[in-house]
C-alpha positions in Angstrom: 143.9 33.9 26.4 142.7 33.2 29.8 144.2 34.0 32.7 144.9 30.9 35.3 143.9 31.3 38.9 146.0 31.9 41.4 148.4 29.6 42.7 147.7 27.8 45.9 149.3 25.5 48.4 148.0 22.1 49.5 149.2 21.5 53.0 148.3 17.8 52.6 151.3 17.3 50.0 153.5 20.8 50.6 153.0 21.9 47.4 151.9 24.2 45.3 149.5 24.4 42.2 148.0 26.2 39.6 144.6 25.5 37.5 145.9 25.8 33.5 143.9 25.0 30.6 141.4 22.9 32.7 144.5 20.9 34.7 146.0 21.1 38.0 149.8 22.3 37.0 152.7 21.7 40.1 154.4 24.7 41.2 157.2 22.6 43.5 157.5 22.0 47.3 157.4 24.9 49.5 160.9 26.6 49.7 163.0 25.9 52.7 163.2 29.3 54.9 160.2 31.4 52.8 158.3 31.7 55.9 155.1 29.4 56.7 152.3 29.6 53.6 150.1 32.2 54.4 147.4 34.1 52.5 146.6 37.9 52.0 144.0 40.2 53.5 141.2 39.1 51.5 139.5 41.8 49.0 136.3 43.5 49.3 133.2 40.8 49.5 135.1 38.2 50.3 136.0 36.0 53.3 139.5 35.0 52.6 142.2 36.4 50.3 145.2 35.1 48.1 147.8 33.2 48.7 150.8 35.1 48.8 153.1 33.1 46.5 157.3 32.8 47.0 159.6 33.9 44.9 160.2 30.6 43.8 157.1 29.0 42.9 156.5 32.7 41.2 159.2 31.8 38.7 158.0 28.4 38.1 154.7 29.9 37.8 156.0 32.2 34.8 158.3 29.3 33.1 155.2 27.3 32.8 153.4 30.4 31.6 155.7 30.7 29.0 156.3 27.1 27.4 151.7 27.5 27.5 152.3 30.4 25.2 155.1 29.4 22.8 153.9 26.9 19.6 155.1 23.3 19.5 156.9 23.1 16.1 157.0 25.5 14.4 153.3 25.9 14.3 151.8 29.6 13.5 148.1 29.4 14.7 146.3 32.4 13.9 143.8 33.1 16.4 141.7 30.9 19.5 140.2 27.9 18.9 136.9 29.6 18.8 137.7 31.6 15.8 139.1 29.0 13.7 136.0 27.1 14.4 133.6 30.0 13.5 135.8 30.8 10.2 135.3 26.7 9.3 131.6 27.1 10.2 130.8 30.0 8.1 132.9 28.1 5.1 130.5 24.9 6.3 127.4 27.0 5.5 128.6 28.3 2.4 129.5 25.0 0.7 127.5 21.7 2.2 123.9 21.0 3.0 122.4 22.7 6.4 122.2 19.6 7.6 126.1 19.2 7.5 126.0 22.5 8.4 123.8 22.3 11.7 125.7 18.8 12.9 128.9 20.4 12.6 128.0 23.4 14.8 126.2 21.6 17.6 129.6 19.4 17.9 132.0 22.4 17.5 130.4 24.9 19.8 130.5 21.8 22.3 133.7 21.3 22.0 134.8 25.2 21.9 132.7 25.3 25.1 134.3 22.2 26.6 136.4 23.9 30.3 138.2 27.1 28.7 138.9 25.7 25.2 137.5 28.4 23.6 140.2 31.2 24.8 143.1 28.3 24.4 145.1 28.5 21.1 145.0 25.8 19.1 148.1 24.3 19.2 147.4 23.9 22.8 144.4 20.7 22.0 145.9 17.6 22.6 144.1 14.0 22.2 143.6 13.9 25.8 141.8 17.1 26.0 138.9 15.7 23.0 138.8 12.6 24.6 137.9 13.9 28.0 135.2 16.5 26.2 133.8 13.0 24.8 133.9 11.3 28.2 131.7 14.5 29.7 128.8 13.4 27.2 128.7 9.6 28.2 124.3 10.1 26.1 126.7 9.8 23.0 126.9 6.8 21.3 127.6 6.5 17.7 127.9 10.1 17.5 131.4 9.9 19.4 132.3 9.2 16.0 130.7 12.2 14.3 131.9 14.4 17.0 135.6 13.2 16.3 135.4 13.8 12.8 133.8 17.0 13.1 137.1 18.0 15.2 139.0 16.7 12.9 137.7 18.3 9.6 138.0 21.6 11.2 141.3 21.9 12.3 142.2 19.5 8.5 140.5 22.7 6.9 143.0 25.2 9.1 145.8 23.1 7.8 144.5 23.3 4.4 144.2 26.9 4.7 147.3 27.8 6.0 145.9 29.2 9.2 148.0 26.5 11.3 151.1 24.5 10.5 150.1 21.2 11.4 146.7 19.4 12.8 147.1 19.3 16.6 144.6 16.1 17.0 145.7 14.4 13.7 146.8 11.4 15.1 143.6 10.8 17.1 141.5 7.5 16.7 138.3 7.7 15.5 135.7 5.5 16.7 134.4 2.9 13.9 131.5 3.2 12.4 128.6 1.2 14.5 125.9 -0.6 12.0 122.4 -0.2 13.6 121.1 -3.8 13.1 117.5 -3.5 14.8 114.7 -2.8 11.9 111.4 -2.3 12.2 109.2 -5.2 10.7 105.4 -4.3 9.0 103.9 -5.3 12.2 106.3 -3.2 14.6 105.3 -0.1 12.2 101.9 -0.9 12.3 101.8 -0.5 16.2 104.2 2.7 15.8 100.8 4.1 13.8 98.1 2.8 15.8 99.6 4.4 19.1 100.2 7.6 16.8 96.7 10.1 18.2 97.0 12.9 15.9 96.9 12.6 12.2 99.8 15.1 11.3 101.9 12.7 12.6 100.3 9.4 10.5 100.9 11.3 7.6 104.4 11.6 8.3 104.8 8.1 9.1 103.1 7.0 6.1 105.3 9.0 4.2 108.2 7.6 5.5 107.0 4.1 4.9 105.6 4.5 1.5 108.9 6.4 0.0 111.6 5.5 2.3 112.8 8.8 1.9 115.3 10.6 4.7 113.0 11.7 7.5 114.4 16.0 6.7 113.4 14.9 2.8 109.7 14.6 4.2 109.9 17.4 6.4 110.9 19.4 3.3 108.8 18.6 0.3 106.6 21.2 -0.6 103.5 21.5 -3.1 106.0 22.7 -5.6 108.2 20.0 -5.4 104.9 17.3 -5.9 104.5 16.4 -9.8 101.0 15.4 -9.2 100.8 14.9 -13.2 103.8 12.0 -13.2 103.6 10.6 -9.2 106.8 12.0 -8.4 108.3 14.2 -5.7 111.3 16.5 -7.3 113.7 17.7 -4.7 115.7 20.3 -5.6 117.7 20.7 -2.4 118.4 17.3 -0.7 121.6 15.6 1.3 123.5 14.9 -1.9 122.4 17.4 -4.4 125.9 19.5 -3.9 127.6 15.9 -4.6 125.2 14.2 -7.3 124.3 18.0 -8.9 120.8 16.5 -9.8 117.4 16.1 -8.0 116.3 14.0 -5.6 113.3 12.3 -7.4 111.0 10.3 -5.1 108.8 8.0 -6.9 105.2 8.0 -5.5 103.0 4.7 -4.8 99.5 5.1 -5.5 98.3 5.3 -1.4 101.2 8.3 -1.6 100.0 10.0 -4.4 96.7 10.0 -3.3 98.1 11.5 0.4 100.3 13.8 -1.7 97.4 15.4 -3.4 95.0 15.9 -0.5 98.1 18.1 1.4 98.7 20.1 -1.7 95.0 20.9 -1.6 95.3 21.7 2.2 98.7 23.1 2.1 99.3 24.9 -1.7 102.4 27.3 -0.5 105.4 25.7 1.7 105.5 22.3 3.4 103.4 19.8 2.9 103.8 17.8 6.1 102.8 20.5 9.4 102.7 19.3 12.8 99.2 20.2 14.9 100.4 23.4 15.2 100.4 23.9 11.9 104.2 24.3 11.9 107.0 22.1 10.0 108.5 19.5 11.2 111.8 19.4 12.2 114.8 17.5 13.4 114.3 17.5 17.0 110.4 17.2 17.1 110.8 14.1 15.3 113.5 12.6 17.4 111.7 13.6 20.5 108.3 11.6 19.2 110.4 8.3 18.6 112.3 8.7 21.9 108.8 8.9 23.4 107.7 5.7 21.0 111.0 3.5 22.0 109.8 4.2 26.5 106.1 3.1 24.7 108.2 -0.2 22.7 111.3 -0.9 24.7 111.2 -4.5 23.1 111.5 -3.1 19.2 114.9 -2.6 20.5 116.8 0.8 20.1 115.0 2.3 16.5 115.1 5.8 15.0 113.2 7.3 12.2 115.9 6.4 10.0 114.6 2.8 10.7 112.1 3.4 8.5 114.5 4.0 5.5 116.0 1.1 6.3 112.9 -1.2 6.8 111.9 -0.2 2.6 115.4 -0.8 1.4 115.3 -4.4 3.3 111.3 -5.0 2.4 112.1 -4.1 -1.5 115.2 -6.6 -1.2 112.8 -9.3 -0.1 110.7 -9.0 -2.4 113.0 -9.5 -4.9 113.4 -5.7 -6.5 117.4 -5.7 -7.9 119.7 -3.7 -5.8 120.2 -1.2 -8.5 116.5 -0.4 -8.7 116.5 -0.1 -5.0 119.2 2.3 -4.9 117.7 4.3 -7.5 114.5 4.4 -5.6 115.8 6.1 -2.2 118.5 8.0 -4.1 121.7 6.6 -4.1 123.9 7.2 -7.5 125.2 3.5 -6.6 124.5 0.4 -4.9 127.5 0.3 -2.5 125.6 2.4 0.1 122.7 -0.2 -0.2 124.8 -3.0 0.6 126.9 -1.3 3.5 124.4 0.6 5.3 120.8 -0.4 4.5 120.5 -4.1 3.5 119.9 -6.1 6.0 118.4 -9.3 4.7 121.1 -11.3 6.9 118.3 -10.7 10.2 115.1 -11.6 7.6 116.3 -15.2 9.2 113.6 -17.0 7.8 113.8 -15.7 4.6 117.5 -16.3 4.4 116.9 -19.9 5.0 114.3 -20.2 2.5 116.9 -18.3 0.0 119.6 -20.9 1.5 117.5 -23.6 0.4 116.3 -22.5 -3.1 120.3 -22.1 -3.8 121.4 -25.9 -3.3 118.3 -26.9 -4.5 
């Protein structure tokens, strides 16, 4: 556990303080007849030393000390805050997709990281403390949510595991879900791909438009995942296959299939889609190109790869393709994802007013 600095006194108030967990402690007033505060002789290297701390405010200092170290209720956590995150970690790997996997760590070593957190044991995290580590990334938006969760399914997992007695944060709010309304329209994609220079990246955006597949799904497939014989893509390893058990099976348009076989000639072993460098593509190239396209297309609004998915899901809709064929064809097991995250026919304004015509008539 880490050691808190050394108390000190602030003339301004008469006081004295100490720095615990992250938070300015009070030691009391400064006893009557101790003498004026003073400090030591400062150590070696530097220019001024300690402050030599009364009896009194000594013995504060240690009560304080002690109620840090004792458990609230009962609570027998085994180890810092650090390890219990790296034990839920290495069980994350074990059991759910990398991509699980890899959001889950970036949040927890954050958070572990967040002032001395990671030498505090757990029964020391309060709400407070996660919502000030939230408040110090103000960049995060919808992932304040992910990020709370994440928090929260590790220290569930302890619980579950019997390596603490009850969830410190249980009771915290987590952020709702927030809906990303702005989609990308034929024409806004169209001048995502002419300002596109290199071809590596067309491909990938053609990919993305012609399957609607996750933006990792294209970064993934491979020559042996392409059934050139049948148009299909066959994903063995994909966001839901631990859930589902099956395959991820893309269906290929013909403008796909035709792409599809040209990069399995280029590219028979590994990925098919490789950046200029001839390397894969992964997450954070491909958020750092659309960051770069929404400075280039501030008025498209705030859009993501993942508009893409939801642009084919809404297109398909239009066009009149039943929601369970749609579901089917970007690999949902049902339709209820469909109509809660992807549909978004309500901002297709005039084709909702056409469709609110044709229903009276």
């Amino acid at each position: 556990m880490a050691r808190p600095r050394n108390p000190w006194y602030r003339a301004a108030r008469n006081d004295w303080l100490v720095m615990i967990d992250g938070r300015q402690e009070p030691l009391g007033p400064h006893p009557a007849g101790a003498g004026p505060p003073r400090r030591g002789k400062p150590k070696p290297g530097r220019k001024t030393g300690d402050w030599v701390v009364p009896e009194a405010v000594r013995k504060e200092y240690f009560r304080k000390m002690s109620e840090r170290d004792k458990p609230d209720d009962g609570a027998a956590p085994k180890g810092t805050v650090a390890a219990l995150a790296g034990r839920f970690l290495a069980w994350t790997e074990k059991h759910k997709a990398p991509a699980t996997y890899a959001q889950r760590r970036y949040f927890l070593r954050s958070f572990v990281n967040f002032g001395r957190v990671r030498l505090t044991q757990p029964h020391r995290v309060t709400d407070d403390l996660v919502e000030r580590w939230l408040d110090a990334h103000p960049g995060w938006k919808a992932s304040r949510r992910h990020a709370v969760l994440c928090v929260l399914r590790a220290f569930n997992w302890a619980v579950k595991k019997k390596l603490l007695a009850k969830n410190p944060v249980g009771g915290i709010e987590v952020p709702p879900p927030t809906r990303v309304l702005a989609y990308l329209t034929a024409d806004q994609r169209a001048a995502l791909f002419a300002a596109t220079k290199d071809r590596a990246f067309k491909d990938f955006l053609t990919a993305l438009s012609e399957t609607g597949c996750r933006p990792g799904e294209v970064a993934a497939v491979t020559a042996a995942d392409a059934d050139l014989g049948r148009g299909l893509w066959v994903l063995a390893a994909h966001k839901t296959g631990r859930k589902t058990g099956k395959p991820r099976v893309v269906f290929l348009t013909d403008a796909m299939l035709g792409l599809t076989r040209e990069l399995v000639a280029k590219h028979p072993e590994g990925p098919l889609f490789l950046n200029y460098r001839k390397r894969p593509w992964v997450r954070n190239a491909v958020r750092c190109r659309f960051r770069a396209f929404r400075k280039l297309f501030p008025q498209f609004g705030h859009f993501t790869a993942y508009s893409y998915r939801r642009a084919y899901v809404t297109d398909a809709l239009e066009r009149g393709l039943g929601i369970a064929h749609v579901a089917e064809l970007v690999g949902h097991t049902s339709t209820e994802m469909i109509q809660r995250h992807y549909n978004q026919l309500q901002e297709r304004t005039e084709h909702m007013r056409e469709m609110a015509n044709r229903a009276t008539g």
